[in-house]
N, C-alpha and C positions, 0 to 999 in steps of 0.2 A: 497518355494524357498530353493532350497539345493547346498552347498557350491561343488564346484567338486574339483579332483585332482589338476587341476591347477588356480583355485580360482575363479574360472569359475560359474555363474548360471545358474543353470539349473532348467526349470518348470515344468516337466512332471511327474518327477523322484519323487517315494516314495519312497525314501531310509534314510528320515531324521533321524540322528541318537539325533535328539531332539525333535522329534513327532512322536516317532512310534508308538502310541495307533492311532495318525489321519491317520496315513500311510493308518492301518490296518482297519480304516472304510473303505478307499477307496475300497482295498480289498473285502469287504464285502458289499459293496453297489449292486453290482450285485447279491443279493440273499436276496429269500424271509427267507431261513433260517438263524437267527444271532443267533451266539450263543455267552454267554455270557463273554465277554471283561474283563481280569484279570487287575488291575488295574498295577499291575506292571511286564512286562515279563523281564523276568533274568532268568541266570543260574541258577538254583538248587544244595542248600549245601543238599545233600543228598547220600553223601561219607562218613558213618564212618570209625571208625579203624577196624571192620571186612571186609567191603567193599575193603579198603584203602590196609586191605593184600593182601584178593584176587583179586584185582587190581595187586600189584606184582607177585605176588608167580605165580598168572593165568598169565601173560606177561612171564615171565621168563619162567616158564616147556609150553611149546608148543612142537612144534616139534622137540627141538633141542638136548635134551636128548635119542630121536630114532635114530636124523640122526646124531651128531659129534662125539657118541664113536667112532666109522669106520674112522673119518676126525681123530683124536687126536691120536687114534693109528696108524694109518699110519704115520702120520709125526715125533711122537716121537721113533717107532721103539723097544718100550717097553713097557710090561704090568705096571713095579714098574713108570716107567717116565711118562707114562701116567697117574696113579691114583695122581701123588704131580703136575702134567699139573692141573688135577681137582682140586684140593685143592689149590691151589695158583691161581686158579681162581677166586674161591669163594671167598678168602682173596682181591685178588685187585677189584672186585667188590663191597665187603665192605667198602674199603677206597676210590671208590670214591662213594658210597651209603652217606658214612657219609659227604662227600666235599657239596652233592647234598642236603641235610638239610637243614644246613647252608644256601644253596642258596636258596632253595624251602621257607626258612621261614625269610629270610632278603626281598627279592624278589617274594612275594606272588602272581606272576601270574600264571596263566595255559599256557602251551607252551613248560615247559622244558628247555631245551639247548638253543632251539632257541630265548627266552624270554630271558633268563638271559646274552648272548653275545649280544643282541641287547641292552639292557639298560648298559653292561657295554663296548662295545667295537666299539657298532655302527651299523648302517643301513647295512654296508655291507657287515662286518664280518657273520652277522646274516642272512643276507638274503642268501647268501654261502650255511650255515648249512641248511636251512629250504628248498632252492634250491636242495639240495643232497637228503633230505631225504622223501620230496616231489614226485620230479622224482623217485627215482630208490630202495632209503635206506625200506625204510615203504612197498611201493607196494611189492619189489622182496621178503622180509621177509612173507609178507601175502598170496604169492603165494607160497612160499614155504610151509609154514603151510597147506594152504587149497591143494594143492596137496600130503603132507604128510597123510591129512586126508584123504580124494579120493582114495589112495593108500591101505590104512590099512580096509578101510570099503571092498573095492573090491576085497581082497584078499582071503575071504573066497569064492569068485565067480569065480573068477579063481587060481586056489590053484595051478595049475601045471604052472604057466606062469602069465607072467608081464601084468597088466593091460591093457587091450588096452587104447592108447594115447586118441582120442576123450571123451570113456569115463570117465577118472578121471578127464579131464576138464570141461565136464559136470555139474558132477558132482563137483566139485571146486566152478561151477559159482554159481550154485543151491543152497551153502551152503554160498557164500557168499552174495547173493540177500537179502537169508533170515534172516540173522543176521545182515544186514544193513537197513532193515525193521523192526527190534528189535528193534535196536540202536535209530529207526528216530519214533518211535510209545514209547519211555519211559525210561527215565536214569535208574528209579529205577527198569523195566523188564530185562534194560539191567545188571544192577549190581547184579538181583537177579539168573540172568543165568550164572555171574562168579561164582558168592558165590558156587553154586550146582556143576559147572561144576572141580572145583579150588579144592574142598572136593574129587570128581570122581578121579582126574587127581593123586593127590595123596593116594587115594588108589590104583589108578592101579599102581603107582611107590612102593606103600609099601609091594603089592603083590609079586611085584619082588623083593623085599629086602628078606621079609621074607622065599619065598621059596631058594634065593642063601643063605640064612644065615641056613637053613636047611641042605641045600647041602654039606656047611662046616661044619656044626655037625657033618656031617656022616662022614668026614675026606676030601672029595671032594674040599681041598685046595692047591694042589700040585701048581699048576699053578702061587700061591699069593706068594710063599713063595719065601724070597730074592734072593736064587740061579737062581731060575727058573723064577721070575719075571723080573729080572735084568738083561737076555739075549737079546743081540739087534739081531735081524734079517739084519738091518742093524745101523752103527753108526750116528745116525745124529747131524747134523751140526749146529748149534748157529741157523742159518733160519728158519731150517725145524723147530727146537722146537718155534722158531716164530708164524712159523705157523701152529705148537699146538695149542697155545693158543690161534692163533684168531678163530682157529675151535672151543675152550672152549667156546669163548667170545661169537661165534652166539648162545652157548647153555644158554649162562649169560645175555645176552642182554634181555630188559627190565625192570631192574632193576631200572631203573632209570623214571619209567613212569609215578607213581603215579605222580612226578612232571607236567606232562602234564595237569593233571587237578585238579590241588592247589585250584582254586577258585569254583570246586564242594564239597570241602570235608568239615567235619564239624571239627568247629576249627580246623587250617590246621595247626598253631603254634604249637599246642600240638599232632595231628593225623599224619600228617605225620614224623615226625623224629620216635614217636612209631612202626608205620607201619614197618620203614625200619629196624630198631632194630628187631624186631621182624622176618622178612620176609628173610631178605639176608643169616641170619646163617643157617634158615632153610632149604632154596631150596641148599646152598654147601655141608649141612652133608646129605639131600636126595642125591644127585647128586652123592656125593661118594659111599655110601654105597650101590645105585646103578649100576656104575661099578662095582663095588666089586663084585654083584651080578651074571652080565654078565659075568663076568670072572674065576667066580667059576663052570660055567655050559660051558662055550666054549672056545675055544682052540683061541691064536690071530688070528690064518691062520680062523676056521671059523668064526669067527667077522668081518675078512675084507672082505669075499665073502659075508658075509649077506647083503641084500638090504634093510633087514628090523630088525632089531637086537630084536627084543622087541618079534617077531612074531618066528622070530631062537628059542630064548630064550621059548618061550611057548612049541613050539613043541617037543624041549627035553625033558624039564620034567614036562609037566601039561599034557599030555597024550590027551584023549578025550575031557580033558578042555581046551585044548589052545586055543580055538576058543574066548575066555576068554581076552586073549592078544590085538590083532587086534580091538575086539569093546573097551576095555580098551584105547587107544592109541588114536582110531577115537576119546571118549569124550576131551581127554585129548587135544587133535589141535583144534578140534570145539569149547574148553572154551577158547584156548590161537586167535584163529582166532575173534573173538567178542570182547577179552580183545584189543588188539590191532588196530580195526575198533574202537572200542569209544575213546581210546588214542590218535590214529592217528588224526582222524578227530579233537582233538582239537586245534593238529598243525595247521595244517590247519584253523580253525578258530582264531586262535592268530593271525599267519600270515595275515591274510586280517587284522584283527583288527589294527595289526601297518600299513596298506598301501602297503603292501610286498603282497598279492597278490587281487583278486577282490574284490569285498565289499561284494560280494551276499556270499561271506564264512564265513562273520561273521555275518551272521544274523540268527535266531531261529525260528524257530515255535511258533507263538503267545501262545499257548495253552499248547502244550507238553512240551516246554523248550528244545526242541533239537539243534544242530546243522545241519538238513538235507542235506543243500548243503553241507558242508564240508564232511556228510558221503558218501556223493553219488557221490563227486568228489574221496575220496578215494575208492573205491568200482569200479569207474570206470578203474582206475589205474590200480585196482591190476587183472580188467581184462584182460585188453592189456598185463601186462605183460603176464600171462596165457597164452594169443594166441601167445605170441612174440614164443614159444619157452622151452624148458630146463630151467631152472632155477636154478637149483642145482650148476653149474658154477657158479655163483655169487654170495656166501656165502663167497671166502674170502675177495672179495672186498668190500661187505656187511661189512663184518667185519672188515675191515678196515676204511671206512669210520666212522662205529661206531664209533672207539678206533677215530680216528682223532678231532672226536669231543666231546667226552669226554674229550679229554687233552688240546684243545682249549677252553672248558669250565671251568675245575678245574687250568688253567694259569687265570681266568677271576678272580677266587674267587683271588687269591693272588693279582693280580693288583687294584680289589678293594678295598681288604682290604689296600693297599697302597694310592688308589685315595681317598677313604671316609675313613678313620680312623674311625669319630665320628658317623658313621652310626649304627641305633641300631640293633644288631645281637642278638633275642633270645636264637641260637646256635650258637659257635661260637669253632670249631674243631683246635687243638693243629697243629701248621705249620706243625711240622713232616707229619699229614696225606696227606696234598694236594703233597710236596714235594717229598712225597716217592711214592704216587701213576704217579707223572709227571716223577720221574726218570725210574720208570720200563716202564712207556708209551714211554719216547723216545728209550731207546732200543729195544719196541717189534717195534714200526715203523720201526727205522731203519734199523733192520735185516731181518723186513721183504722187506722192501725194498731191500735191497741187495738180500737176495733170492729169491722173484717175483716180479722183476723192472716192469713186463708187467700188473701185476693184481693190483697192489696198484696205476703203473700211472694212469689205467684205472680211480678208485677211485677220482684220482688226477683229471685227465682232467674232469669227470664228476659233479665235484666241478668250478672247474673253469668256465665251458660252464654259470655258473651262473652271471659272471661277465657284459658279455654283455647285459643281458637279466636285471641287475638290471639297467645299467645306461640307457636303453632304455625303458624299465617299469614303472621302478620307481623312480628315480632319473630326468629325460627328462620329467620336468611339461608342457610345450609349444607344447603336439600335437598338431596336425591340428585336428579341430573341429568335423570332422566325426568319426574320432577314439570316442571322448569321448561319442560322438550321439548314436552310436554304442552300447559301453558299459552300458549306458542309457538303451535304450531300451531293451537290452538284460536281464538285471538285471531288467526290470520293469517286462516284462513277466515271469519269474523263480520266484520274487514274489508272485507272480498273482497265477499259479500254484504249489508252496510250503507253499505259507501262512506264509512268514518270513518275520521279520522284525529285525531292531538292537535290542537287547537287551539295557535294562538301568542297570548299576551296580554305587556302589558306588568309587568314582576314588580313599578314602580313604583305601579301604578294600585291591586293588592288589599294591599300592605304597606303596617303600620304608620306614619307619621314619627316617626321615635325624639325628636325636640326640637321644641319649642314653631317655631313657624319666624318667620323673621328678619322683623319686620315692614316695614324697608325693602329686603326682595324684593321685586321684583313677580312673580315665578315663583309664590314661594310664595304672597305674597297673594293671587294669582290662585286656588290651589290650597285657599285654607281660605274 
């Protein structure tokens, strides 16, 4: 007998999230084959600090370092304004990298953003974020990746002309079946295909450092130097540099993701603030010195007709090598496409875990330790979007939503630290940082608001459409009985064939410590 949404029993239903070993006989009672029953299914801590980087470092360089130099210098109008867009990028990424510490290791769940405004602000502040990035934030960024990929592999197949449409979605889908069959067959295949992919990605970024840092040996610096960098084509406006930096931000975004899966890493108190230390300085000094590079081999006018900058960049001066560039780029979106399916998907699984969205999301694979549904519900996402359409239009609102929820996240950390004072904080970041990173957050909003009222309301309203959908979902316990019936069986059969059940964890391991703890523990000292 299992407790329902609205306090309802129900008989049929294996979803006990206090029997799921008996769930999974039932499961298994239809087959002559059993294999053997782990005594306890959970997540797997099998995240270290290498892992933990290329978790970051593979989230962040995806596709966004091919596609927003073209976004970042069109909107700022200048080669010098462009490279301190970069570098002040990197910097406000940092300061809310280190807000996200703090939170990832006071609030030890997996989830992210959406975990940490649901335990400090409530059901529906959080359900908003998880709402936004559920729909449209996670999917549109994955389609953008796996068609950035699509694009760069098929270019040496059509070298005179743009891809045909069908197939780089094809091929999009093909890449993303397969690495959500990674994902759902093995955390540790999945994290051993960042680690390889995370190495790749940065040597094709270092390839291009090294040969633009050549370039400027030979003198091939005209372009950097302040007279000539410092020319606007045209002058832009407090907005347009707005909206620099959220074209920066789609290139910075993931920074913050190792937090998504806090409760796989190993000692997450000590591994992840490392990780981010580690990870944030080094994808902003790649990222510049990468411009640097493009801008030493191409003129701003050929940077903004490229469709592919990385592939422009090859064909000037790797000669017969440039074919070098393009497969370079494809590993580099294939690592960041898988880093973001295992991340995603644990939104997703968080989300159901608090009630926010099915239950069959937060249930695993007796055996693998996966979250299945949750990959296979993002997988499915990111292929509607694919078929919806272009995608590339929805990077600033992408990126807006981003920053929106970041600055509703790092206002969480200060109103916490106001509502629980005595709460124990392993890390615990000087006010200046949350302060100074919220003050540059409300002016990139605002102005960007003012300059694209039409792409950040869109942003807007596609947040809000959540509101209904929570007090009718989740909030409205008193369905009529068929609804629940429904849900019931639908979630008995997706067991049936996924082989999930709830996970057991310790409720100690992702809760808060509500008090500083007792320094002559050894429990606790152990513990902090």
């Amino acid at each position: 007998m299992v407790a329902d949404m609205d306090g309802g029993k129900r008989k049929r239903s294996i979803c006990s999230r206090q029997e799921p070993l008996a769930a999974l006989k039932i499961l298994k009672d239809g087959n002559n084959k059993r294999d053997e029953i782990p005594d306890r299914v959970t997540l797997k801590k099998e995240i270290g600090l290498l892992s933990a980087c290329t978790i970051i470092i593979g989230n962040i360089i995806g596709s966004g370092i091919f596609i927003s130099p073209k976004g970042v210098l069109e909107h700022s109008g200048s080669v010098g304004l462009a490279l301190i867009v970069w570098i002040l990028g990197g910097c406000i990424a940092a300061l809310g990298s280190l807000c996200y510490a703090e939170l990832g290791v006071t609030i030890p769940k997996s989830g992210g953003d959406y975990s940490y405004v649901t335990e400090i602000f409530g059901g529906l502040v959080g359900f908003l974020l998880l709402w936004s990035a559920v729909l449209i934030m996670y999917p549109t960024t994955l389609a953008v990746i796996a068609l950035t990929f699509s694009n760069y592999v098929l270019q040496p197949v059509f070298p005179d002309c743009v891809p045909p449409y069908m197939a780089t979605r094809l091929l999009s889908t093909v890449c993303l079946l397969f690495l959500t069959w990674v994902n759902c067959s093995s955390v540790r295949l999945a994290t051993r295909i960042q680690d390889v992919f995370t190495v790749g990605k940065l040597a094709a970024l270092g390839l291009i450092i090294v040969v633009g840092l050549v370039q400027i040996c030979k003198g091939n610096y005209e372009g950097l130097t302040p007279q000539v960098a410092f020319e606007f084509s045209t002058t832009p406006s407090v907005g347009q540099i707005a909206l620099a930096f959220l074209q920066a931000s789609f290139a910075f975004s993931g920074w913050n993701f190792l937090n998504y899966v806090t409760e796989e890493v190993v000692e997450p108190r000590r591994n992840l603030p490392r990780a981010i230390y580690i990870s944030i300085p080094l994808v902003t000094f790649v990222y510049t010195l990468t411009n640097i590079a493009y801008f030493s081999a191409m003129s701003p006018e050929e940077l903004l007709s490229s469709n592919a900058v990385a592939v422009t960049f090859g064909e000037k001066l790797l000669g017969m090598f440039s074919v070098i560039m393009p497969i370079s780029v494809a590993l580099s979106t294939f690592g960041g496409i898988n880093g973001y399916l295992f991340t995603s998907s644990r939104l997703c699984f968080s989300g159901a875990r608090e009630g926010h969205l099915p239950s069959l999301l937060a249930m695993i694979h007796f055996k693998n330790c996966t979250p299945i549904p949750a990959l296979l519900c993002c997988c499915t996402a990111t292929i509607v979007i694919l078929c919806i359409g272009e995608t590339h239009n929805l990077i600033n609102y992408v990126s807006f939503i981003n920053y929106l929820s970041y600055g509703v996240t790092i206002a969480g950390l200060l109103y916490y630290r106001w509502k629980k004072p005595k709460l124990y904080r392993p890390i615990k970041v000087n006010l200046l940082v949350p302060i100074t990173y919220l003050m540059f957050w409300a002016l990139l909003l605002g102005f960007s608001l003012y300059s694209e009222p039409v792409v950040c309301g869109v942003g807007l309203v596609i947040m809000l459409t959540g509101v209904p959908v929570y007090f009718l979902g989740v909030h409205w316990k008193a369905k009529p009985k068929c609804i629940y019936d429904f849900i019931e069986s639908a979630t008995y059969v997706a067991q049936r064939l996924c082989f999930v059940v709830f996970p057991q964890f310790d409720p100690i391991e992702i809760s808060p410590i509500e008090e500083w703890p007792d320094k002559s523990s050894d429990t606790l000292s152990r513990k902090s």
